[in-house]
N, C-alpha and C positions, 0 to 999 in steps of 0.2 A: 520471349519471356512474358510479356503484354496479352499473347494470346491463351498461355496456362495458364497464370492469374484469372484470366475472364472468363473461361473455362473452368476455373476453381468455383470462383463465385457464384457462374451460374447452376451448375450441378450441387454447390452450397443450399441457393434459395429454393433450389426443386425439390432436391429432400426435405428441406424445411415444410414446403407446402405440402409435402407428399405424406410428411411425419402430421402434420397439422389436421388433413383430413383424417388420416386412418385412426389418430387418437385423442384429440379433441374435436369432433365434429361443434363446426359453427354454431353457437346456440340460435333459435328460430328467431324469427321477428316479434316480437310481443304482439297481441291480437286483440284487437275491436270487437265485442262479438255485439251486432245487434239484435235485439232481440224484438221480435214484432208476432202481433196475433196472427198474420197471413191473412191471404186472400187467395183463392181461386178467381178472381176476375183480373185478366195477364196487361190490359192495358192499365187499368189501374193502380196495379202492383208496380208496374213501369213508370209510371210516373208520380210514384210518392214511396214507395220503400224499398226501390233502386234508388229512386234522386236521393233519399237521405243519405241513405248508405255510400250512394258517389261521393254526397259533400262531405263524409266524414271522413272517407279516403281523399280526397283532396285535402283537406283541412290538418291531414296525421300519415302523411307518406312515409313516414316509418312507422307503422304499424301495419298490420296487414288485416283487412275488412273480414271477419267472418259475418254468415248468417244462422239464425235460428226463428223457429214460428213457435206459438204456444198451443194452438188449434192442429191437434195432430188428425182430423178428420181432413185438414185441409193439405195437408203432411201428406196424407192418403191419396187426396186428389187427385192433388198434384203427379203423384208417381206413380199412381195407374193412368192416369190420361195423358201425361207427357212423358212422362220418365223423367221430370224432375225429380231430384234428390235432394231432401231440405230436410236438415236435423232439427230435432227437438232439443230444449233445452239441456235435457242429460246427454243424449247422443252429443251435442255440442261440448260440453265439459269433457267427457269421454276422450274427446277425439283431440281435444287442450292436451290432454294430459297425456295419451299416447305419443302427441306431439312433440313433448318435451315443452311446452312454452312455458315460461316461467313467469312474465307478467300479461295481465288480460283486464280488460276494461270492461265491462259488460254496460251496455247503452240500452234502452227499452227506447221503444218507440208509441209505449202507451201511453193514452191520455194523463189518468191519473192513476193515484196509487189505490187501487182497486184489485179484486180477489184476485187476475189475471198477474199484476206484478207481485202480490203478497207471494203465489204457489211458484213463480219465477225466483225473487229472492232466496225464499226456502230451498228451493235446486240448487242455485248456483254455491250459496252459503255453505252447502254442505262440501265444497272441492275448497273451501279456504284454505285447509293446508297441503295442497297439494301446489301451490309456486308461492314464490318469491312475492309477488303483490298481485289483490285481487280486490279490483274496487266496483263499485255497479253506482252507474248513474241515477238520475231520477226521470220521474215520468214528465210531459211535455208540460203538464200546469199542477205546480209544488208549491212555487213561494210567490207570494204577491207582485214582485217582478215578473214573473213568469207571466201571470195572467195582464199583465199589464201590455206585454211583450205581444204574448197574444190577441188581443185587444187591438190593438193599433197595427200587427200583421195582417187582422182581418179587416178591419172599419176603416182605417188609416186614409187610402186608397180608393175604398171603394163608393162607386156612383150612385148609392142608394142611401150612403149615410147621412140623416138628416133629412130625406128626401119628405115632404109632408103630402101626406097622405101613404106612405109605405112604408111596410115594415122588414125587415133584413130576420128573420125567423130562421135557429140553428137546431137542427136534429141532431142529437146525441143519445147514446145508445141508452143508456141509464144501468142501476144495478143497487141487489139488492145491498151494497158495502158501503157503509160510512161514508165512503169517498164521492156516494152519489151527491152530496152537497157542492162539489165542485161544481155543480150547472147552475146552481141559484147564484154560486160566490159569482161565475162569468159576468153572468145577465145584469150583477149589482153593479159589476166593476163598469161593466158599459156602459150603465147609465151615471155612472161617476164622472165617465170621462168625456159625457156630453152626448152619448149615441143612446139616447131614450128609444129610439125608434129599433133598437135590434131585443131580442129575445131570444130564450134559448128553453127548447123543451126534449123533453125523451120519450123514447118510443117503450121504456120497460121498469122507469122509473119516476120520480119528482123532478121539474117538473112535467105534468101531463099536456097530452095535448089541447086537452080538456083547460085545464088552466089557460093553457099559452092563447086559445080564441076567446078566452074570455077578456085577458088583457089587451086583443086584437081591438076587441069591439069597445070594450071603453075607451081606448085611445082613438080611435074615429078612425079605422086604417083600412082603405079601401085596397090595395095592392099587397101580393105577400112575393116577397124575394126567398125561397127554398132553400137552404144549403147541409150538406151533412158537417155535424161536427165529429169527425171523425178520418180517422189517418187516411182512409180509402174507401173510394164511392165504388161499395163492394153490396153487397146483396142487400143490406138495409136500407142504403139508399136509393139503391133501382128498383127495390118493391117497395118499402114500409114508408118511403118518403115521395118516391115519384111517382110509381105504380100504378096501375090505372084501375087494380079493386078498389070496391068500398070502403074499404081501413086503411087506404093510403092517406098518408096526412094532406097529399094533395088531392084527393076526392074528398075530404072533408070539409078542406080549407072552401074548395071550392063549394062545396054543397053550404055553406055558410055566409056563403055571397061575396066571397074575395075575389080576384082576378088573382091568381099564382101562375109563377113563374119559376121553374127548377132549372138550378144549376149542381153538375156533377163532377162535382168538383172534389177529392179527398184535402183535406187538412195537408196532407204531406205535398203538393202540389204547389204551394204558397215557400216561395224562398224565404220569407224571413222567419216563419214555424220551423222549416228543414235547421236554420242558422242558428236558435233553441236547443233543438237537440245537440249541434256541435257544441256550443257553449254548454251546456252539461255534459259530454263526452270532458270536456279540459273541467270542468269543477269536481270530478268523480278525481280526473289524475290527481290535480292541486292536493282533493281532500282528505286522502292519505287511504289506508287498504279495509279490508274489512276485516273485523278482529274475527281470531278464531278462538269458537268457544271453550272456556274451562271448564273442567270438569267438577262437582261438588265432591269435596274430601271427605264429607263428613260421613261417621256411621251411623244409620236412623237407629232408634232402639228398636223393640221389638211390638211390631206393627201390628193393630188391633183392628181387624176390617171393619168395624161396629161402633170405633171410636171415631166421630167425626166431628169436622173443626170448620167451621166458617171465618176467614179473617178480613175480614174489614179493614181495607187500605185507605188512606184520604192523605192529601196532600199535608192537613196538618191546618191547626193558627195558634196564636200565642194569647189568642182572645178568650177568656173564659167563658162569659154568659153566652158568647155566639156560638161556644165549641156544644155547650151544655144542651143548648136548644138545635141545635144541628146535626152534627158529627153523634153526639148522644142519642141524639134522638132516632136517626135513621138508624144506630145500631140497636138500641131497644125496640125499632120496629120489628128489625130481623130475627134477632133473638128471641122474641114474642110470637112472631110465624113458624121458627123450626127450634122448639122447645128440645128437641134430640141433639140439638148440634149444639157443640160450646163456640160460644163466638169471640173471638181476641182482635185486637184493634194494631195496625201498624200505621205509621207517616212515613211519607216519603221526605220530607221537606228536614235533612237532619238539624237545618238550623233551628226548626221550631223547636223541635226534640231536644235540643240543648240547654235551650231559652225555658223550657219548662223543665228541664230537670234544674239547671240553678236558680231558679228564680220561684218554681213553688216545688219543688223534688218532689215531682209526678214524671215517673219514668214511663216512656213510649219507646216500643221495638221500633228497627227500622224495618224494612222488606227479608233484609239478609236475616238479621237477629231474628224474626218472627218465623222466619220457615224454619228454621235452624233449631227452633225450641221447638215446634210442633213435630219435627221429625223426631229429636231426643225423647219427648212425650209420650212417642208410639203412637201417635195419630195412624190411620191405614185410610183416612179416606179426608179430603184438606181441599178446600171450595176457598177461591180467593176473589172477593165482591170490592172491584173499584169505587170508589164514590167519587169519582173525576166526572165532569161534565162531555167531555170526547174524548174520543182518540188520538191523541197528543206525546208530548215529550215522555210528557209524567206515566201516562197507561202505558206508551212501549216501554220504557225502562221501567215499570212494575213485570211487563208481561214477560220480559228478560231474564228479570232478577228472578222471580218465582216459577218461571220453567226450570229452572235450573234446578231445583228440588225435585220436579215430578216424580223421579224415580224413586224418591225416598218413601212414595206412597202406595197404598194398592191400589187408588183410585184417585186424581188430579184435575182440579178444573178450573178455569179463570172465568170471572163473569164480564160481562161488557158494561162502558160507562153508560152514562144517562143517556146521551143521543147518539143510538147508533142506528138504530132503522127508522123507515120513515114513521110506524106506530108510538114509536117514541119521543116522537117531534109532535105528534096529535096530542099525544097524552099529555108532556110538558104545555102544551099551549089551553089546553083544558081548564090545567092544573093551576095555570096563573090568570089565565083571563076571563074562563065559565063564569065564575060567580066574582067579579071585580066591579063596583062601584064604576069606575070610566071606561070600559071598555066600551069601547064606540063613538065616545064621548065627542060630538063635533069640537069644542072648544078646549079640552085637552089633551094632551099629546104623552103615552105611557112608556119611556125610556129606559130601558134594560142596558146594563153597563156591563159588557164581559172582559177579562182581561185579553185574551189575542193572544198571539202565537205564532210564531215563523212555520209552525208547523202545517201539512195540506188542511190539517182537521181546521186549522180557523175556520174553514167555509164552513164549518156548522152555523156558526153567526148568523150569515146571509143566507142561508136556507130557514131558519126558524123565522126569521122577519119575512122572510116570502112568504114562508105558509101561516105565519101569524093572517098577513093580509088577505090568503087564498081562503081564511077560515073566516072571513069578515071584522079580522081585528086593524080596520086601515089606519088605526093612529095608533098602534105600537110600532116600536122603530127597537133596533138591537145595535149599539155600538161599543166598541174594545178602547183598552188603555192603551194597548200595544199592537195592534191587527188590524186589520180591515175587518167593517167598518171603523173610519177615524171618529174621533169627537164633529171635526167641522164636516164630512158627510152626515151625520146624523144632525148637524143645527141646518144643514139644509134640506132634509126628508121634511125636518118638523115644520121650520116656516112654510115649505110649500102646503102641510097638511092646513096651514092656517089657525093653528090653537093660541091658545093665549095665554093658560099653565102646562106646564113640566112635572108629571110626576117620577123622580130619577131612584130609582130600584137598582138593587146589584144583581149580576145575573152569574151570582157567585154561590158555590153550595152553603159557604160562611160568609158573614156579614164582619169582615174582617179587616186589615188595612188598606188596601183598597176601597172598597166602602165606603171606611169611616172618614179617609183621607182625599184620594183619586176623586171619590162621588162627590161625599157629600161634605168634604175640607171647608175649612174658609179661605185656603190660598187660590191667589192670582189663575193656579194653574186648574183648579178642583172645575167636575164640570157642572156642577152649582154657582160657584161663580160666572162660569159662560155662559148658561143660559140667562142667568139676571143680569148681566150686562145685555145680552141680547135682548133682553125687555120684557120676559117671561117671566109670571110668576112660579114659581119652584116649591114641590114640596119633595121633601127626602126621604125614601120610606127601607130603614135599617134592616131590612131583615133579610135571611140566604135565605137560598132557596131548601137547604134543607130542612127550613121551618113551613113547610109547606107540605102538610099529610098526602097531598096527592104526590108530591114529585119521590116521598121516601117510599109510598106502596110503588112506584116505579123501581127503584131499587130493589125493594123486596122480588118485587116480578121477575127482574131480571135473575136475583138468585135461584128463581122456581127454574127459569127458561135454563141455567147453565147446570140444573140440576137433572132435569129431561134431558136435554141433550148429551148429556154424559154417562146417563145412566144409572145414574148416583144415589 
C-alpha cells in the first residue's frame, strides 16, 4: 500500500513539473545590462569593464549580468579580429525582449551624463513598455557625493597626495556637452578636500592642457604624476596622454620642464569607483522605473507653416520691478530681434503663477497651458527659448513637457539655457566682468551667489569660476545656497585671495528672494551677514543677471543658433 501511494505521488509531482515546463515556462532572471563605451584594448577591458561587471554580479546574484558598448566601430573590432560578439544598445533591448525578461536595470559605466548617455537613454527609453520595470542608473559622478566618493577613491590612498613639489594631473576625455563642467566641479572638489596639488584637464575640452601647465607653473610644481580619467586606459591614454609624439601631454609636460611620470591605469581598475557603480545599480532599483511616455490628446487647429511663435519659458518671481527689468526685458530683446515671430511667455514655477494671479490677477501659462494654446492658435512652426541658467531640474522638465507637443507642429525646436558650451561661459564672463569697476581688484573679492542643485548641471558653478580665473578674473569666486560650491568654501577661496571687501552679486537671472533674502538678508543665516562677521567689508549689488544687455543678447543668440540648426 506504502509503495502505490509513493508511486502516486511521485508520478503526481512529475506531471506537475512536466505540466509546469510545457505551459508555464519559468520566467527569466531579471537582467543587469551594463552599458559602457568599449574598448578594443583586451587587457584593459579586463581589468575595468569585466571587474565592474563581476562586482555587480557579485553584488546581484539574482540578476543575471548582460553586456552592451555604445562605440559600434569598436563593436566592429572586436568581431572581426576576435569574433567577439557584443551588442549594441538596441541589439541589447532587442534580445531583452525576445527574451521574455520582464524587469532590467540598465547601469552605464560612463563618466558623466554627456551625449554618449543622453543617445543611450533615448534607446533604452524607448522599450519602457515592453516589461514590467525598467530603470537605468546614473553615470559614475552625478551628485556631489559621487564626486566626493570619487575624490577620496583616487587621492584617499594615494602616495603623491600632498606630496610638495608634485602634482597628481587627470586626463579626461572632454566634450562638447554641458556635462563637460564635470572636470572643473572634480578639480574644485579636490581642492576642497585638501588635495590642492591634484588637477584635472581634457584632451577635447575645458579644461585645456594649456590651462592645466599654466596652474602647474604657478604652483611651483616640479614633478607631474599622469593618470587617465577615464574608465580604460584605452587609446587616449597610450597616445594623447603617454605617447611619445609631440601632442602627447607627456611630451609637452615634459617639453615644459616637469619631470612626468605615467600611470595606465583606467578609472575602473580602482575598487572603490567599480563599488560606485554597484551603489547606483541599487539606487536605480530603490528609485522606482522609468515612466513611459503619454501621449498628447489634444487636436492642434489648423497649422499655418508661416505662423511662427517663440515662447519664452523662465522659472518665474513673484517680484515685480526685478521681473520688469529681467524676464521683461530679455523678452523685449527677443521680440525686437525676430519682429516675424510673436513671442508668448510661460513659468515653470506654478506657485509663482498662483501668487500673481491672486495677488495682482496677471495670468501666466504654465509649460502645458502654453503649448496647448499655441497648438489651438494654429501655430505650424513654435521655438521654445529657456531662460534657465543650466541644464537642470527645471530645463529637463521643460524639455519633457514641450516635446510632447512637437507633433502638433510643422516645425519644433527647444533652445538651450545660458551655459551650455564653453562660448557661453566666455561670453557670460565678458558680460559681467569686461567692463566692472573691480575686476582684478587686489583688495576686493567679487562674489556671485548661484542657487545649486542636486542636479550634474551644478558643476557649471565650478567651471565658470575656473574660467573666470583662466580669463584673469582671480578675485571672482562662484558659490550656491544649495550646491557645491558652499557658502564656507567660498569664505575660504576669499580670505586666501586676501581682500578686505565683498562685493555679493546674485548669479540669478532675477534679483528675487534669494537675493534679497539668502544674499543680501539681515538674518544670522544671509551671506552678508557671514562675510561681516568674517571682518569684510560688504557691499550688496541687487541686480539678475537678466539686467545685464550682454547676458540677454546671449539669449537672443541662442534663439538664432536653435533657429539654424533646425532649419526654421
Amino acid at each position: 500500500m506504502k509503495k502505490v501511494l509513493a508511486f502516486g505521488l511521485a508520478l503526481s509531482l512529475l506531471l506537475g513539473c512536466m505540466g509546469m515546463a510545457v505551459g508555464q515556462a519559468e520566467e527569466p532572471k531579471p537582467v543587469i545590462l551594463v552599458v559602457s563605451f568599449g574598448t578594443s584594448y583586451n587587457d584593459s577591458r579586463k581589468a575595468t569593464i569585466d571587474a565592474i561587471e563581476a562586482d555587480i554580479a557579485a553584488a546581484y546574484p539574482d540578476y543575471e549580468v548582460r553586456r552592451a558598448f555604445t562605440a559600434q566601430t569598436i563593436i566592429d573590432i572586436l568581431a572581426e579580429r576576435e569574433g567577439l560578439e557584443i551588442d549594441n544598445v538596441t541589439g541589447a533591448m532587442e534580445r531583452l525582449v525576445a527574451d521574455g525578461v520582464r524587469r532590467v536595470i540598465v547601469q552605464p559605466t560612463h563618466i558623466m551624463n554627456g551625449y554618449e548617455y543622453d543617445d543611450m537613454v533615448a534607446e533604452v527609453t524607448a522599450y519602457a513598455d515592453q516589461f514590467d520595470f525598467l530603470a537605468i542608473g546614473e553615470p559614475l559622478l552625478t551628485s556631489e557625493a559621487d564626486y566626493e566618493a570619487v575624490v577620496e577613491a583616487l587621492l584617499a590612498e594615494s602616495e603623491f597626495a600632498g606630496e610638495a613639489g608634485t602634482a597628481v594631473v587627470y586626463m579626461g576625455h572632454g566634450t562638447e556637452h554641458a556635462a563637460n563642467a564635470t572636470y572643473s566641479e572634480l578639480e574644485a572638489m579636490m581642492h576642497a578636500q585638501g588635495y590642492s596639488n591634484a588637477f584635472v584637464g581634457t584632451v577635447e575640452g575645458y579644461p585645456t592642457l594649456d590651462g592645466v601647465i599654466a596652474k602647474l607653473t604657478a604652483a611651483g610644481v616640479e614633478r607631474v604624476k599622469l593618470y587617465p580619467l577615464m574608465i580604460v586606459a584605452g587609446d587616449h591614454a597610450n597616445n594623447d596622454m603617454a605617447g611619445d609624439g609631440e601632442d602627447s601631454w607627456k611630451s609637452r609636460l615634459t617639453g615644459a620642464g616637469f619631470e612626468v611620470e605615467c600611470f595606465m591605469q583606467g578609472l575602473g581598475e580602482n575598487a572603490a569607483v567599480r563599488a560606485r557603480y554597484v551603489e547606483h545599480v541599487q539606487a536605480a532599483i530603490d528609485g522606482g522605473a522609468v515612466a513611459v511616455p503619454k501621449a498628447v490628446s489634444i487636436e492642434p487647429g489648423e497649422r499655418d507653416a508661416g505662423k511662427k511663435a517663440i515662447l519664452v519659458v523662465s522659472f518665474g518671481t513673484s517680484y515685480g520691478e526685478t521681473r520688469e527689468v529681467t524676464l521683461d526685458a530679455i523678452e523685449a530683446d527677443i521680440a525686437a530681434a525676430y519682429p516675424d515671430w510673436d513671442v508668448y511667455r510661460a513659468f515653470t514655477a506654478q506657485t509663482v503663477i498662483d501668487i500673481l494671479a491672486e495677488r495682482d490677477g496677471i495670468e501666466i501659462d504654465n509649460v502645458t497651458e502654453a503649448m496647448e494654446r499655441l497648438a489651438a492658435e494654429g501655430y505650424g512652426t513654435v521655438l521654445v527659448q529657456p531662460t534657465h541658467v543650466m541644464n537642470g531640474y527645471e530645463y529637463d522638465d521643460l524639455v519633457a513637457e514641450a516635446s510632447a507637443y512637437a507633433g502638433c507642429f510643422e516645425a519644433f525646436a527647444i533652445g538651450e539655457p545660458l551655459l551650455t558650451s564653453e562660448a557661453d561661459y566666455e561670453a557670460v564672463i565678458d558680460a559681467l566682468l569686461a567692463d566692472s569697476e573691480y575686476a582684478g581688484s587686489a583688495g576686493v573679492a567679487l562674489v556671485y551667489m548661484g542657487h545649486g542643485t542636486e542636479h550634474f548641471a551644478n558643476a557649471a558653478y565650478s567651471q565658470i569660476e575656473s574660467m573666470m580665473h583662466a580669463m584673469g578674473y582671480g578675485n571672482a569666486f562662484v558659490g550656491t545656497v544649495e550646491g557645491f560650491p558652499a557658502l564656507e568654501q567660498v569664505l575660504a577661496e576669499v580670505a586666501a585671495c586676501g581682500a578686505e571687501k565683498v562685493v555679493l552679486m546674485p548669479f540669478m537671472v532675477v534679483a528675487g528672494d534669494h537675493a534679497n533674502n539668502d544674499m543680501a538678508g539681515d538674518g544670522e543665516d544671509s551671506w552678508k551677514t557671514a562675510f561681516a562677521e568674517a571682518g569684510y567689508e560688504v557691499e550688496c549689488v541687487l541686480e539678475g543677471l537678466g539686467q545685464n544687455a550682454g547676458i540677454r543678447a546671449l539669449y537672443v543668440a541662442h534663439v538664432q543658433d536653435a533657429i539654424d540648426a533646425n532649419g526654421l
